[in-house]
C-alpha positions in Angstrom: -134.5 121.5 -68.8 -133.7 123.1 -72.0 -130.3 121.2 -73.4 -129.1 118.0 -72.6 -125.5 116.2 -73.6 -125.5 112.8 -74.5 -121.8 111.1 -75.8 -121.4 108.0 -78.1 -119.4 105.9 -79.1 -121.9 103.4 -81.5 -122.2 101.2 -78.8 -125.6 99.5 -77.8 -125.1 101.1 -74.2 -124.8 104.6 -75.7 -127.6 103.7 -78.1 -130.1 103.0 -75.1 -129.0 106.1 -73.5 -129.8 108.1 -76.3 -133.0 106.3 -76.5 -134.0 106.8 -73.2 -132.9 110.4 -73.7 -135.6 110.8 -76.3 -138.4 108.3 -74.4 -137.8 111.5 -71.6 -137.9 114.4 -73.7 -140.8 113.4 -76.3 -143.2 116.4 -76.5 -140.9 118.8 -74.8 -138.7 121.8 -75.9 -135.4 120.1 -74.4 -132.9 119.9 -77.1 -130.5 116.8 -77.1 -126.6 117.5 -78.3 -125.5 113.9 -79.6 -121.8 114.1 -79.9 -119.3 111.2 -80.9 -115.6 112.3 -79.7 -113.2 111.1 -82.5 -109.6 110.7 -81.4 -106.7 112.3 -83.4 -105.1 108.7 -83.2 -108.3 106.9 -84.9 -107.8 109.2 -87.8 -104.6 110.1 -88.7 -102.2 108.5 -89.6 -99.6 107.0 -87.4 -96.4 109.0 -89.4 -98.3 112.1 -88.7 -98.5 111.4 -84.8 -96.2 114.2 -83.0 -97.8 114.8 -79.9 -99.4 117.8 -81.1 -102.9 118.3 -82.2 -103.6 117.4 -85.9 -106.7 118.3 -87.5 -108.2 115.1 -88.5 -109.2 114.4 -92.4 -112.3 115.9 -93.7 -113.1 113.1 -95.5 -112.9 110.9 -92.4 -114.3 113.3 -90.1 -117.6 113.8 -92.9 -117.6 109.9 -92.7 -118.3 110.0 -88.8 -120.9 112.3 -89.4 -122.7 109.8 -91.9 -122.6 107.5 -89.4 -124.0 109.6 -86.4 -126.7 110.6 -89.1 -127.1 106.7 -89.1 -126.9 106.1 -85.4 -129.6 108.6 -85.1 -132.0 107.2 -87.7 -131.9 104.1 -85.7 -132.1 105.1 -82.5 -135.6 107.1 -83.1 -136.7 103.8 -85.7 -139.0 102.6 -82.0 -141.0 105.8 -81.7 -144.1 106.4 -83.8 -145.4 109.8 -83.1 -142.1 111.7 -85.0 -143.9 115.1 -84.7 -143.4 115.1 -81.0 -139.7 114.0 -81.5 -137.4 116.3 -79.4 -134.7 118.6 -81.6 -131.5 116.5 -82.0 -128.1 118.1 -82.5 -125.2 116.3 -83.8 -122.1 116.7 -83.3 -118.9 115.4 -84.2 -115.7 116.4 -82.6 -112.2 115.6 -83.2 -109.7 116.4 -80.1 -107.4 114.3 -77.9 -108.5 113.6 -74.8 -112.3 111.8 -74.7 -113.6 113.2 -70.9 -112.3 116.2 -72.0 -114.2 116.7 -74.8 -117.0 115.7 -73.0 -116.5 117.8 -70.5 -115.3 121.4 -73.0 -118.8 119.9 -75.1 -120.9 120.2 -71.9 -119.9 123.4 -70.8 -119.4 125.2 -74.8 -123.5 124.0 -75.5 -124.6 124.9 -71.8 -126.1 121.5 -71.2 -127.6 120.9 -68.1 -127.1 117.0 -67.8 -124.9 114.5 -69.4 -126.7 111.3 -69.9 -123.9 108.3 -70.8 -125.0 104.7 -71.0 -123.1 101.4 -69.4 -122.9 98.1 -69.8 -123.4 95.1 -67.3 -121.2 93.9 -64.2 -117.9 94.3 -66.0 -119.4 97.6 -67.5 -120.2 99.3 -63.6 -117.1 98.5 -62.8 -115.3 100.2 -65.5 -117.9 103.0 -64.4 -116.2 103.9 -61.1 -112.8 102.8 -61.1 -110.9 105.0 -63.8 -113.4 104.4 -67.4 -114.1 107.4 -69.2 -117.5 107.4 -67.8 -116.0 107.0 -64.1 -113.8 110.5 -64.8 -116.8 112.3 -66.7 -119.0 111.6 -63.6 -116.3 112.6 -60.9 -115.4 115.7 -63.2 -118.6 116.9 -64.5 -119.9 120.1 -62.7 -123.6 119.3 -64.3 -125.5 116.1 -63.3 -124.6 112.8 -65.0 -127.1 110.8 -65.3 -126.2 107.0 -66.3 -128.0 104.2 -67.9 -127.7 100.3 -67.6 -127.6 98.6 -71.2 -129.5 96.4 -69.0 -132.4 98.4 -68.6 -135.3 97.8 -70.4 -136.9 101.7 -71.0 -140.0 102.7 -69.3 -141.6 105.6 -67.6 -139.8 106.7 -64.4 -142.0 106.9 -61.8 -140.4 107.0 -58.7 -136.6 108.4 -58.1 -135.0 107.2 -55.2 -132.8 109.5 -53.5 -130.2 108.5 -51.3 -129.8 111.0 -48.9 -126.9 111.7 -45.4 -129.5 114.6 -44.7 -126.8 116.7 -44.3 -127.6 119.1 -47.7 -131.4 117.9 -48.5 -132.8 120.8 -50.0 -129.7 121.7 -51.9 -129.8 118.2 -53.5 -133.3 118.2 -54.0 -133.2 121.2 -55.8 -130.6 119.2 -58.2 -132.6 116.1 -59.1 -136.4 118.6 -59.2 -135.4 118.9 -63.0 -135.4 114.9 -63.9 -138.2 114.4 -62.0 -140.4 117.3 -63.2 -139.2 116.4 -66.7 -139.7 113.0 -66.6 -143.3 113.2 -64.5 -142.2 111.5 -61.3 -141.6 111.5 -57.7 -139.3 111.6 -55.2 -138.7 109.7 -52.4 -135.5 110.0 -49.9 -134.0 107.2 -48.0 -131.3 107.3 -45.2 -129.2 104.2 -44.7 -128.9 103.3 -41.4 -126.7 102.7 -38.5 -123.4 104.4 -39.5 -120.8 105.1 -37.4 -120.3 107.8 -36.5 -123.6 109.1 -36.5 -123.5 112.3 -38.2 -125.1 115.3 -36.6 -127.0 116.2 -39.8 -128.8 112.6 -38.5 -129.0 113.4 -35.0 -130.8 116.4 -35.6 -133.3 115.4 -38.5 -136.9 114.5 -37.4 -138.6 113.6 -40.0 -142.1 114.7 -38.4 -141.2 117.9 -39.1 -138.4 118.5 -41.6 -140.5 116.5 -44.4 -143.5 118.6 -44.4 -141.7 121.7 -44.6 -139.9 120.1 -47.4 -143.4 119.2 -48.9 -144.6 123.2 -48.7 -141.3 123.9 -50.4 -142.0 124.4 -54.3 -142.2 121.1 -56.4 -141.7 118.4 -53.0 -145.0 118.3 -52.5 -145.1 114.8 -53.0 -142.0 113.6 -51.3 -141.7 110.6 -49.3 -138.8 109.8 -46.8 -138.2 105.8 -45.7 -135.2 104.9 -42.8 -133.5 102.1 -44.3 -131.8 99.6 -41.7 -128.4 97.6 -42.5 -127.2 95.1 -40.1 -124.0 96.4 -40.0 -122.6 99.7 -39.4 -121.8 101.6 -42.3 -123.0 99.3 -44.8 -124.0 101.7 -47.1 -124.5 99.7 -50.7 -126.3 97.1 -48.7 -128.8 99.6 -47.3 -129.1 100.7 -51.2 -129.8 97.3 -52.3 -132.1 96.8 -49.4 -134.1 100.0 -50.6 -133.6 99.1 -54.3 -135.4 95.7 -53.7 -137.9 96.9 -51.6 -139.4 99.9 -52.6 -138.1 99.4 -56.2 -137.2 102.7 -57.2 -137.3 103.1 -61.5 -134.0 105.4 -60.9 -131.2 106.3 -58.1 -130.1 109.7 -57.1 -126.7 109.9 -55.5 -124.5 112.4 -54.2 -120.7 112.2 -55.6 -119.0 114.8 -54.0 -116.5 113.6 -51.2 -117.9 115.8 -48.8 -119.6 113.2 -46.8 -120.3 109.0 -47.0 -122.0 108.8 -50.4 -118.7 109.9 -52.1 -117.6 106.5 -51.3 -118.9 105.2 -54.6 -116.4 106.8 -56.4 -114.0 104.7 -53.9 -112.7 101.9 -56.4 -112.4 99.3 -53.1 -115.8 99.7 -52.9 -116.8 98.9 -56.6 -117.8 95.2 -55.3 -121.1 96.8 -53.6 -122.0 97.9 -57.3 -123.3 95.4 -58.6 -126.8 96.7 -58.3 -126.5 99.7 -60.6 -126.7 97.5 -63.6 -130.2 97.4 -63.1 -131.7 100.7 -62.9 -130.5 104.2 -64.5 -128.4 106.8 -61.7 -128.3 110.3 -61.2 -125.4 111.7 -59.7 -125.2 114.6 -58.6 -123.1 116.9 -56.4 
């Protein structure tokens, strides 16, 4: 993985993400873009407000980057070994509009990834129901990958990937990069009963579909566990049920509405969410 984009906004949540940014890229050649998005209506002044864009004052703006310079410095204050420190780009960028600066940042510096950081309960469900974070991970065409403030940083061994089997290798192929970068395995879990059962179920066997997957380039390791709910269709249960178990140090999740696991994005279902305070999550699509 050769860039990664990772927005703040000062806050301790964006302060562990871009620590755990940097705890994952120590002694590689990734490149983390640090960018703080600083509205038009923080900076100027309410008289000069017309609707249109107004460039921001330089003054101000060089103030912003003092403090990124700042935010930075303190954010990189827990690691020792500074020589292995991975290249950090700041940027500060005045615009209207914070998701889409985000999203025009990811796409102008070719990220790969957007890591974002969140708070607790109240903070998840800001996440899916309408937050900035909630619209950068619904819009983003990249994975975002979001951290708990919650989370106390340590390697990531084991990514847990929920899975309807209907696109496996595709998404595989998606989450390879975190888990080569970051050293650790993958295991895939399918939450079960739902109703219907989907005929990307029906015709998995696992006997045979995960050692193919294993002979495929970097699955070698791959593990696959059947997870049953008591109820149909009780997905976040089944995640919780796997969470607690096998105790995962990261979730990978599909977004896209194409099938069952877009649901998370469904704000009636942010009440089955609680359990994403705890570890980081990939989404992908």
């Amino acid at each position: 993985m050769k860039k990664i984009l990772i927005p703040t906004d000062f806050s301790a949540p964006s302060l562990k993400a871009f620590r755990f940014a940097v705890q994952q890229t120590i002694g590689t050649p990734t490149e983390l873009v640090l960018m703080h998005h600083t509205s038009i209506l923080e900076l100027a002044p309410d008289s000069a407000f017309t609707g249109l864009y107004v460039p921001p004052p330089l003054d101000q703006v060089a103030y912003v980057r003092t403090e990124l310079e700042k935010f930075i410095k303190k954010g990189l204050s827990s690691f020792k070994d500074k020589a292995k420190l991975p290249k950090i780009t700041p940027e500060v960028i005045p615009g209207i509009g914070t998701v889409e600066t985000i999203l025009e940042a990811q796409k102008r510096t070719r990220s790969e990834a957007i890591i974002m950081g969140t708070t607790g309960a109240s903070g998840v469900k800001r996440l899916f129901i309408g937050s900035v974070a909630a619209k950068v991970l619904e819009l983003s065409k990249v994975p975002v990958l979001v951290i708990p403030e919650s989370f106390r940083l340590k390697p990531i061994k084991k990514i847990g990937y929920a899975s309807d089997l209907s696109h496996v290798y595709k998404d595989l192929e998606q989450i390879k990069p975190f888990s080569e970068l970051m050293h650790s395995r993958i295991e895939m879990f399918h939450v079960e009963p739902m109703f219907p059962a989907s005929e990307a179920f029906l015709k998995f066997k696992a006997d045979k579909e995960i050692p193919a997957l294993r002979a495929k380039n970097g699955f070698a390791n791959l593990e696959y566990k059947l997870v049953r709910t008591r109820f149909d269709n009780d997905f976040f249960a089944g995640i919780e049920t796997y969470r607690r178990n096998q105790k995962p140090d990261m979730l990978a999740v599909v977004t896209h509405k194409r099938n069952w696991l877009g649901k998370i994005l469904n704000p009636s279902q942010s009440k089955g969410l609680a359990y994403h305070t705890k570890i980081p999550v990939l989404a992908i699509k």
